[in-house]
KESE-494633 format. One record per atom (N, C-alpha, C): residue number from 0; residue in one letter; atom name; x, y, z. Coordinates in steps of 0.05 Angstrom, whole numbers, plus 5000, padded with zeros to 4 digits. Example, Ala and Ser with C-alpha at 12.3 -4.5 7.8 and 13.67 -1.06 7.14 Angstrom:
BEGIN
site i=0 | aa=A | at=N | u=5264 | v=4886 | w=5156
site i=0 | aa=A | at=CA | u=5246 | v=4910 | w=5156
site i=0 | aa=A | at=C | u=5264 | v=4934 | w=5156
site i=1 | aa=S | at=N | u=5257 | v=4955 | w=5142
site i=1 | aa=S | at=CA | u=5273 | v=4979 | w=5143
site i=1 | aa=S | at=C | u=5258 | v=5001 | w=5157
***
This chain:
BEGIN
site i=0 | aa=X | at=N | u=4747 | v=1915 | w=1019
site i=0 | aa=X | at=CA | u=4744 | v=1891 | w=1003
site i=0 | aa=X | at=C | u=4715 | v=1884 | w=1002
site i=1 | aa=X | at=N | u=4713 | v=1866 | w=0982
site i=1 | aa=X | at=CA | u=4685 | v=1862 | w=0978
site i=1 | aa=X | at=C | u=4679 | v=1829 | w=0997
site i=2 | aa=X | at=N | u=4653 | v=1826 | w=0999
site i=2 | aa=X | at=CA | u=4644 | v=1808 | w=1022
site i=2 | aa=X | at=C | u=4650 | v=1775 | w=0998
site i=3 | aa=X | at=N | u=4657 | v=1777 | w=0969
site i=3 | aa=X | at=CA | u=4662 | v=1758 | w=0955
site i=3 | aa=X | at=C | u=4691 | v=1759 | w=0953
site i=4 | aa=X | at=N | u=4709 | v=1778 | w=0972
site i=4 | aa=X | at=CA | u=4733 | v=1769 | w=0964
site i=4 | aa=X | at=C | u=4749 | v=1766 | w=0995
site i=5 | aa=X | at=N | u=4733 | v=1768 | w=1002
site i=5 | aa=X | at=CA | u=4742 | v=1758 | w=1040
site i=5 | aa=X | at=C | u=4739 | v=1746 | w=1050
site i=6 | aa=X | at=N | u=4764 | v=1723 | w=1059
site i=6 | aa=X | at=CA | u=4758 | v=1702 | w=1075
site i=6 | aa=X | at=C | u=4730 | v=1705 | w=1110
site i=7 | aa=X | at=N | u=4716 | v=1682 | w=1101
site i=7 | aa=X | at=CA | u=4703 | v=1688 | w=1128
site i=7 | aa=X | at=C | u=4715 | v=1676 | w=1150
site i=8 | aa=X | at=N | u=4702 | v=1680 | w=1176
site i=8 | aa=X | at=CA | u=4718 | v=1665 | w=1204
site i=8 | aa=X | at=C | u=4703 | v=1647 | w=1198
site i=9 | aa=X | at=N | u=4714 | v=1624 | w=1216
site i=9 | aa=X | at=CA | u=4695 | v=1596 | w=1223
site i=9 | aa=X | at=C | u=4670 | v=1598 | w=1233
site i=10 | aa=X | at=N | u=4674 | v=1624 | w=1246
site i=10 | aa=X | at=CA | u=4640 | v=1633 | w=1264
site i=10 | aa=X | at=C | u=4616 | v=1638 | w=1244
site i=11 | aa=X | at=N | u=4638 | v=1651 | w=1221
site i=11 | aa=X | at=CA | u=4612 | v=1667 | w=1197
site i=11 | aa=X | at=C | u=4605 | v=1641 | w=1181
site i=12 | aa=X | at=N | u=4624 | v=1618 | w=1177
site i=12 | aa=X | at=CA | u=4618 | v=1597 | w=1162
site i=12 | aa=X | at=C | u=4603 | v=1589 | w=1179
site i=13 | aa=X | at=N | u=4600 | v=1572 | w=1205
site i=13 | aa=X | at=CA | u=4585 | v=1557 | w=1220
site i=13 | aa=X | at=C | u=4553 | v=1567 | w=1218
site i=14 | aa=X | at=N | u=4545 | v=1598 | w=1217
site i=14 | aa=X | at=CA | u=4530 | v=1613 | w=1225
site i=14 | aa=X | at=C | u=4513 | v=1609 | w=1198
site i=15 | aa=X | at=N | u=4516 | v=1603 | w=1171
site i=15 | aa=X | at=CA | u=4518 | v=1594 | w=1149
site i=15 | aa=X | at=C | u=4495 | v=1570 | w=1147
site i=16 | aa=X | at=N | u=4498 | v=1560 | w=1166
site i=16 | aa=X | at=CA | u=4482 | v=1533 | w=1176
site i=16 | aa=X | at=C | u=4480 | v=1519 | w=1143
site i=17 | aa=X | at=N | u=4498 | v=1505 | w=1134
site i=17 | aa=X | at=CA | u=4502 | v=1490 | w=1117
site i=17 | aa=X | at=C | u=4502 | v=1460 | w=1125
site i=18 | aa=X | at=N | u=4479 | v=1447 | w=1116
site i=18 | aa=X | at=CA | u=4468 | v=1427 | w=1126
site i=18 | aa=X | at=C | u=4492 | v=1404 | w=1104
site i=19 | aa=X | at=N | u=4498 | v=1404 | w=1086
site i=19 | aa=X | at=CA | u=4513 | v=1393 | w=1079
site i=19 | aa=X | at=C | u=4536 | v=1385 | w=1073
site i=20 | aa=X | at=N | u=4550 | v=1405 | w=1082
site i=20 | aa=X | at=CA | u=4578 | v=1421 | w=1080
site i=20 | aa=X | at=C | u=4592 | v=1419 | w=1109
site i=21 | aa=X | at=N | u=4614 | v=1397 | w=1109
site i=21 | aa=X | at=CA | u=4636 | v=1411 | w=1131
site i=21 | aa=X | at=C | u=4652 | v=1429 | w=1128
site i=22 | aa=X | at=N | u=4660 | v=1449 | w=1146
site i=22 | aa=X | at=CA | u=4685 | v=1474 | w=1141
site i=22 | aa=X | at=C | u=4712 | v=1446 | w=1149
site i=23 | aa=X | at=N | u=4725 | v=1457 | w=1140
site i=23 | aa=X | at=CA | u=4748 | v=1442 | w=1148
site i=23 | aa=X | at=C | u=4770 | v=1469 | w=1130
site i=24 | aa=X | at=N | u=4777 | v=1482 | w=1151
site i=24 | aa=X | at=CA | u=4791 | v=1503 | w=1141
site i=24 | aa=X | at=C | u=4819 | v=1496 | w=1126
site i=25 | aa=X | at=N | u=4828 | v=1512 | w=1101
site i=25 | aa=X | at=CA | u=4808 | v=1533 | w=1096
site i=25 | aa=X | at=C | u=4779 | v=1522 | w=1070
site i=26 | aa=X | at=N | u=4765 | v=1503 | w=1069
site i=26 | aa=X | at=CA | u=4758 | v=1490 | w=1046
site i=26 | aa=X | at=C | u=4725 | v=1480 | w=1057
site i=27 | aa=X | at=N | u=4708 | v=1476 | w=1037
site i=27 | aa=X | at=CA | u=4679 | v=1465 | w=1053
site i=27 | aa=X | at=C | u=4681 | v=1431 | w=1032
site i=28 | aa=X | at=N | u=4673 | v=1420 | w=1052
site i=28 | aa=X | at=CA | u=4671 | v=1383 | w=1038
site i=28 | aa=X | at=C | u=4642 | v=1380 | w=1044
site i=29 | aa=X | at=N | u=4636 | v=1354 | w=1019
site i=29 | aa=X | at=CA | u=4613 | v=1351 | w=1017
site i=29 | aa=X | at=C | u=4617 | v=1326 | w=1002
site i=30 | aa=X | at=N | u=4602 | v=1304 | w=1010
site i=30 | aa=X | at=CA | u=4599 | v=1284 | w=0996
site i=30 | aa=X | at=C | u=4575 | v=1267 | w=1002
site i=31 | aa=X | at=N | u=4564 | v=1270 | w=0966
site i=31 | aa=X | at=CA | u=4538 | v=1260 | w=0964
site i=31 | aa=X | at=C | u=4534 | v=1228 | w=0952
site i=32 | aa=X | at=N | u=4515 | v=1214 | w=0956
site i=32 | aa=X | at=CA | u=4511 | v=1190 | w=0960
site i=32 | aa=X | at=C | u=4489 | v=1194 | w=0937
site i=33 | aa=X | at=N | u=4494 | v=1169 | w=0914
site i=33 | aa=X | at=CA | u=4475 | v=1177 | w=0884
site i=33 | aa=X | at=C | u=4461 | v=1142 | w=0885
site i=34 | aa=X | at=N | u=4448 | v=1133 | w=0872
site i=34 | aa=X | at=CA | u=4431 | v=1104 | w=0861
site i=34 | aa=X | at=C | u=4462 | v=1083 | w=0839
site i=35 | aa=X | at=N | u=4471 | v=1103 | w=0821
site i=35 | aa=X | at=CA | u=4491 | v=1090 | w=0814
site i=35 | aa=X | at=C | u=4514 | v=1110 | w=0796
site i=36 | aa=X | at=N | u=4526 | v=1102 | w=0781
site i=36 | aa=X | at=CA | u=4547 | v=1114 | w=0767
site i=36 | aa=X | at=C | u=4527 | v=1132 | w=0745
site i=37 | aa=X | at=N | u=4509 | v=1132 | w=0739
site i=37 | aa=X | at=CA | u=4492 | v=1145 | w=0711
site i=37 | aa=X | at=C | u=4480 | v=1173 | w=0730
site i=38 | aa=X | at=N | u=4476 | v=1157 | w=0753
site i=38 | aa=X | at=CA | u=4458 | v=1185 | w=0773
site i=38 | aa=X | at=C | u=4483 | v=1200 | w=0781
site i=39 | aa=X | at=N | u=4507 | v=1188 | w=0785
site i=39 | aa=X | at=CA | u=4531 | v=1212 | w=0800
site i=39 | aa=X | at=C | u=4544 | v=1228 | w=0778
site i=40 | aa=X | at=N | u=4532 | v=1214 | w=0756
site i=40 | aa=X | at=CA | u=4557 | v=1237 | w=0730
site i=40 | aa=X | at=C | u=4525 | v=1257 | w=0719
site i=41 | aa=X | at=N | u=4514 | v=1253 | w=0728
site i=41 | aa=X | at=CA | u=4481 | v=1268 | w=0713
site i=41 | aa=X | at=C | u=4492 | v=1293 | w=0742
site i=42 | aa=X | at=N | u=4493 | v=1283 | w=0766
site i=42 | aa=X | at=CA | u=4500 | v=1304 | w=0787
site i=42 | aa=X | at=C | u=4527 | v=1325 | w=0776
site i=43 | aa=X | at=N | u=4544 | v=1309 | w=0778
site i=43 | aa=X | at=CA | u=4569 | v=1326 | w=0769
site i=43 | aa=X | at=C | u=4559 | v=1348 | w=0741
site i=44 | aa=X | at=N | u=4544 | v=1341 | w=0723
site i=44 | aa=X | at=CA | u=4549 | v=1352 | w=0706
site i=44 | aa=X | at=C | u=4531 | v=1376 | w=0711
site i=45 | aa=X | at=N | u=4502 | v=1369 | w=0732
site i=45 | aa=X | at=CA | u=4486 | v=1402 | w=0743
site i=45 | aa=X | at=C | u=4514 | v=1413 | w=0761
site i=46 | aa=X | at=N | u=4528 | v=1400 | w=0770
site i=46 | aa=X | at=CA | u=4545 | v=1419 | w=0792
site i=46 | aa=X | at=C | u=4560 | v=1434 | w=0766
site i=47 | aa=X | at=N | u=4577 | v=1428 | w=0746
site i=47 | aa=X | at=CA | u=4582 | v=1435 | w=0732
site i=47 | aa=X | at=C | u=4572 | v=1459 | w=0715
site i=48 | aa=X | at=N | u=4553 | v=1457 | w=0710
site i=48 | aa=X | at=CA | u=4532 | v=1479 | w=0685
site i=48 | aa=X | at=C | u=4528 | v=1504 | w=0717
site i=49 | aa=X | at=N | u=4525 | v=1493 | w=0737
site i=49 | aa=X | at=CA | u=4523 | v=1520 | w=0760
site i=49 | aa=X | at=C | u=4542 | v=1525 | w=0766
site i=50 | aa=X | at=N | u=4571 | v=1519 | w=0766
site i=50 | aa=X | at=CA | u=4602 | v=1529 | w=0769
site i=50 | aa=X | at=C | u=4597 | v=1547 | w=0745
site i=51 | aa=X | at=N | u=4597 | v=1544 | w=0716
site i=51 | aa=X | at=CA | u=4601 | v=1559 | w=0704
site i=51 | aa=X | at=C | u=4590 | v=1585 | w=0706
site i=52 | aa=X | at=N | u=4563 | v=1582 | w=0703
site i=52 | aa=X | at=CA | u=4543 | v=1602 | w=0705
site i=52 | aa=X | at=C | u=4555 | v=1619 | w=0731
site i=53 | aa=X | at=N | u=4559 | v=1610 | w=0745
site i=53 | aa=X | at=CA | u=4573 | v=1627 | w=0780
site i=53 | aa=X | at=C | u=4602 | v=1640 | w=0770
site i=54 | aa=X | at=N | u=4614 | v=1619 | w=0758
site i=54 | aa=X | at=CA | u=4641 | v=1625 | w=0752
site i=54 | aa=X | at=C | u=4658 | v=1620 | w=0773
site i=55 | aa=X | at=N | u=4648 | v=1595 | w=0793
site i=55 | aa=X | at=CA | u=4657 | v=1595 | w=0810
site i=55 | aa=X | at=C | u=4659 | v=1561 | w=0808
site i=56 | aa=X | at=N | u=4688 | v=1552 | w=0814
site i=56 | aa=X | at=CA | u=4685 | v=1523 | w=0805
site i=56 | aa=X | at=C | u=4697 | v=1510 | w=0826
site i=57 | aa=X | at=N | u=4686 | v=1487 | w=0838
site i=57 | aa=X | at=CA | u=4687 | v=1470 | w=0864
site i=57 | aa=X | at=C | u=4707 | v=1445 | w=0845
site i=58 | aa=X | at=N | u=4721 | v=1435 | w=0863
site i=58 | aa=X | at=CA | u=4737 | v=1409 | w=0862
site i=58 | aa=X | at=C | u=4722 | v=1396 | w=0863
site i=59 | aa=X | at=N | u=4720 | v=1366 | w=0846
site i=59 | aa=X | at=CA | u=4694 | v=1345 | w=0851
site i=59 | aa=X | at=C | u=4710 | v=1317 | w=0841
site i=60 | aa=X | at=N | u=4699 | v=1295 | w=0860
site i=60 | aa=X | at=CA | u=4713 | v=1285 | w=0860
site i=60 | aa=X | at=C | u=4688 | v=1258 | w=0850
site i=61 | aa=X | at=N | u=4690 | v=1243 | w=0831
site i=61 | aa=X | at=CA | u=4674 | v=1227 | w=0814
site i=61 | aa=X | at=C | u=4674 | v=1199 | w=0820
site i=62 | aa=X | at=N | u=4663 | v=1184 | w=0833
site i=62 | aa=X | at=CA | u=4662 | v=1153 | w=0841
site i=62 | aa=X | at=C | u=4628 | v=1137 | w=0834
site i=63 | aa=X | at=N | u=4636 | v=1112 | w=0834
site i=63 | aa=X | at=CA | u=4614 | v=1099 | w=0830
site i=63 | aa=X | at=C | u=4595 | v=1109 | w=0853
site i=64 | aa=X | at=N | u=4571 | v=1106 | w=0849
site i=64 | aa=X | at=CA | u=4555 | v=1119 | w=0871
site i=64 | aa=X | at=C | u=4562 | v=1150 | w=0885
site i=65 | aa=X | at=N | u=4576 | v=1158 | w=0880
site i=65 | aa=X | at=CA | u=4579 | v=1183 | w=0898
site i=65 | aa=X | at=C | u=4600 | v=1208 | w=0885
site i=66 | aa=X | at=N | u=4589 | v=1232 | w=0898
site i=66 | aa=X | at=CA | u=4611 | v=1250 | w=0884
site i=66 | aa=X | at=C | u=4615 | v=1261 | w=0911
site i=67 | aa=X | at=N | u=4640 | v=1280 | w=0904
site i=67 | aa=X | at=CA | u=4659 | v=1293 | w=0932
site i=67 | aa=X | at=C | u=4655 | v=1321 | w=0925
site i=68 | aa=X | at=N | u=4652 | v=1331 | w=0949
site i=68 | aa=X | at=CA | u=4655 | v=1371 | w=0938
site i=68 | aa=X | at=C | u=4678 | v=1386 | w=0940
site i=69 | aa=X | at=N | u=4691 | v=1394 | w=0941
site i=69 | aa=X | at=CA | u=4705 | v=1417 | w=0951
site i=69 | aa=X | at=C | u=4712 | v=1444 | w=0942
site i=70 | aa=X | at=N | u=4705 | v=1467 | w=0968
site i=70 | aa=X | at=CA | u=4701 | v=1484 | w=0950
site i=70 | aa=X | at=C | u=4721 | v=1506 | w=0974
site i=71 | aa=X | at=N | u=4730 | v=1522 | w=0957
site i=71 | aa=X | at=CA | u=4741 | v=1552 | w=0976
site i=71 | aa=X | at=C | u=4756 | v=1572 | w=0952
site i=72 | aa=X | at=N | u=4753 | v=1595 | w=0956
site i=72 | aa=X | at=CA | u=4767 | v=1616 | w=0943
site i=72 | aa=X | at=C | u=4790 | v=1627 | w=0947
site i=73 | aa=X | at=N | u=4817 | v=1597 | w=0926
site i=73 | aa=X | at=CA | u=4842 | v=1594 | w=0917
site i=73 | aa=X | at=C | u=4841 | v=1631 | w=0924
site i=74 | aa=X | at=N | u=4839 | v=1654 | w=0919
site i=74 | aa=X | at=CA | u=4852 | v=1669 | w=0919
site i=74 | aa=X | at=C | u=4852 | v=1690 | w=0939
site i=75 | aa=X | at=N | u=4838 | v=1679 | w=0957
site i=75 | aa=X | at=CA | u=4837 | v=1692 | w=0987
site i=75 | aa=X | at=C | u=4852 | v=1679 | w=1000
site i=76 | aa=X | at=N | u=4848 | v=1644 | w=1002
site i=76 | aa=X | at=CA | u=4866 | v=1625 | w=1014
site i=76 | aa=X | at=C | u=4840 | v=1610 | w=1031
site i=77 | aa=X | at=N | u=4813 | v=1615 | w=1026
site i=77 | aa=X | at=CA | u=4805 | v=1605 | w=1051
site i=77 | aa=X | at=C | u=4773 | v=1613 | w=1040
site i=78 | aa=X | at=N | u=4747 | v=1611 | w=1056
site i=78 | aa=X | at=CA | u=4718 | v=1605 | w=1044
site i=78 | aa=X | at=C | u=4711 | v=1629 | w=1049
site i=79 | aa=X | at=N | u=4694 | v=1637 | w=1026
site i=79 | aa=X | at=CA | u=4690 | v=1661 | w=1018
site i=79 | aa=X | at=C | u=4651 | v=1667 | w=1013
site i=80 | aa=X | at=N | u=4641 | v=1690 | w=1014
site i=80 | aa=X | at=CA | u=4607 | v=1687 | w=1014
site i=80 | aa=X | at=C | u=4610 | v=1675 | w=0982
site i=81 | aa=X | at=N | u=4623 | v=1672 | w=0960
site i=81 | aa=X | at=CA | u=4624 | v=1651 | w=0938
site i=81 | aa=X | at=C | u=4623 | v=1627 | w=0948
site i=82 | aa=X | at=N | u=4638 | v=1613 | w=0961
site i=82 | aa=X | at=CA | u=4630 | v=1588 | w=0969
site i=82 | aa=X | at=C | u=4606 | v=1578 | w=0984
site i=83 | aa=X | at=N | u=4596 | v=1593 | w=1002
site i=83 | aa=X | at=CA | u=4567 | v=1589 | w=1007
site i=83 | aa=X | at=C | u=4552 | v=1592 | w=0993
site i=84 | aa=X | at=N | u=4547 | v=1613 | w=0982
site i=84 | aa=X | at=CA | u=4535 | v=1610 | w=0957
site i=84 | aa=X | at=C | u=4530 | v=1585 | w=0933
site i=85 | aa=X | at=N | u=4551 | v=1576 | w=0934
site i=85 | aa=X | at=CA | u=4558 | v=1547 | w=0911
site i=85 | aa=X | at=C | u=4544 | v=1524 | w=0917
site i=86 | aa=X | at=N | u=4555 | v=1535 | w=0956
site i=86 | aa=X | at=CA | u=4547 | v=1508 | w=0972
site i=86 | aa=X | at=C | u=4524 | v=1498 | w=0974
site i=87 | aa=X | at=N | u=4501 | v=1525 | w=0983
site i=87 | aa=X | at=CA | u=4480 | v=1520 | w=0971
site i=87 | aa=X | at=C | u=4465 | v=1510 | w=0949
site i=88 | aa=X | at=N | u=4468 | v=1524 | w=0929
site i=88 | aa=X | at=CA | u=4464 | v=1520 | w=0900
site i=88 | aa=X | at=C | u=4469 | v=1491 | w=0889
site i=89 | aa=X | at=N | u=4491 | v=1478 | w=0896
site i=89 | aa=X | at=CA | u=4503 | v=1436 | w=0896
site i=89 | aa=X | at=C | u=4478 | v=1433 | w=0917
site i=90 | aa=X | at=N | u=4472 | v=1442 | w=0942
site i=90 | aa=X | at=CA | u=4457 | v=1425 | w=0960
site i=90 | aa=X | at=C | u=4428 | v=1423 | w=0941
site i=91 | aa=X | at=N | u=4418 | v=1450 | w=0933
site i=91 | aa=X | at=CA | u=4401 | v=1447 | w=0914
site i=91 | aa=X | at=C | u=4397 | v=1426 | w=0900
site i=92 | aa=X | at=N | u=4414 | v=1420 | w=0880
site i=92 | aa=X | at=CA | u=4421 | v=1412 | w=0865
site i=92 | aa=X | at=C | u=4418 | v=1374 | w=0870
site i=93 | aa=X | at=N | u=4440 | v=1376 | w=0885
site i=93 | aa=X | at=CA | u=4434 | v=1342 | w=0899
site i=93 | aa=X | at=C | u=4411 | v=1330 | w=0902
site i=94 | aa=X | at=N | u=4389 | v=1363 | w=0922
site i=94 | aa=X | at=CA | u=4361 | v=1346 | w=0924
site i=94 | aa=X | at=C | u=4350 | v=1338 | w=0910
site i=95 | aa=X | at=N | u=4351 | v=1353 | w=0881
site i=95 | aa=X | at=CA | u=4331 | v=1348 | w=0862
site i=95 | aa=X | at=C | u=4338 | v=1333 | w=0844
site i=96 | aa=X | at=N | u=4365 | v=1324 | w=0853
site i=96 | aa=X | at=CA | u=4367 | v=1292 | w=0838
site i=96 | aa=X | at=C | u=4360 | v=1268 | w=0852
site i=97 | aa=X | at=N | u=4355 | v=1275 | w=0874
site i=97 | aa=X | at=CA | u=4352 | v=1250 | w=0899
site i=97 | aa=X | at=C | u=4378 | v=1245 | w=0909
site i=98 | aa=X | at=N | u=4401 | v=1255 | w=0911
site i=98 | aa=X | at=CA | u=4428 | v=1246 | w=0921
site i=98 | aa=X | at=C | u=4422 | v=1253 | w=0949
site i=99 | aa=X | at=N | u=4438 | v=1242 | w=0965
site i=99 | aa=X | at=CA | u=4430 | v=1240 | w=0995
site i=99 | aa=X | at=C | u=4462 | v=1244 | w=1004
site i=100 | aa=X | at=N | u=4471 | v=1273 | w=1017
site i=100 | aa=X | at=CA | u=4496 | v=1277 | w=1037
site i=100 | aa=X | at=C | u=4500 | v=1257 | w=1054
site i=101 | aa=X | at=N | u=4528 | v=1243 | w=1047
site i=101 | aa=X | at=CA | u=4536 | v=1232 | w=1060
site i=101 | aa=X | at=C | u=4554 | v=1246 | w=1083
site i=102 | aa=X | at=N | u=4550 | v=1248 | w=1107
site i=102 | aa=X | at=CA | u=4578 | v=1261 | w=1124
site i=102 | aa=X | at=C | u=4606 | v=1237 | w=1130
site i=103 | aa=X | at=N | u=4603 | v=1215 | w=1111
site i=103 | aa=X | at=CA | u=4634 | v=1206 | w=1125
site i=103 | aa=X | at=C | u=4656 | v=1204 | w=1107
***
């Protein structure tokens, strides 16, 4: 199998050092903290234009001030080097809008 279609262990996710991302098996969460509702839908919609382009599309969850992540590969059952990859790429993404990870 290929390293994008195999679930990793918790060890290989942890090792990952994803500064914004909890594993919470089998799925990675992330929730970012925006200035207001104009800055969290401007976020969603870069997370969006980089799901496509990846072809890889995270659950997101849309609130005043803040958006939610979730991401894992439905067809393994569990987080995949696609999801780090993503995970990265949203963390990107967040910074350079100024959104700030929330962990709670």
């Amino acid at each position: 199998m290929s390293e994008n279609t195999t679930a990793l262990t918790p060890a290989e996710v942890a090792a990952a050092g994803l500064a914004d991302f909890t594993p919470s098996t089998p799925v990675l969460v992330a929730r970012y903290r925006t200035d207001d509702f104009a800055s969290t839908l401007a976020l969603v919609e870069r997370i969006g234009a980089a799901a496509e382009e990846a072809n890889h599309h995270p659950d997101l969850t849309l609130g005043y001030g803040s958006v939610g992540v979730t991401l894992t590969s439905h067809d393994v059952g569990g987080i995949t080097e696609r999801d780090l990859a993503m995970a990265r790429r949203i963390s990107e993404l967040a910074a350079e809008a100024g959104a700030v990870a929330a962990g709670d």
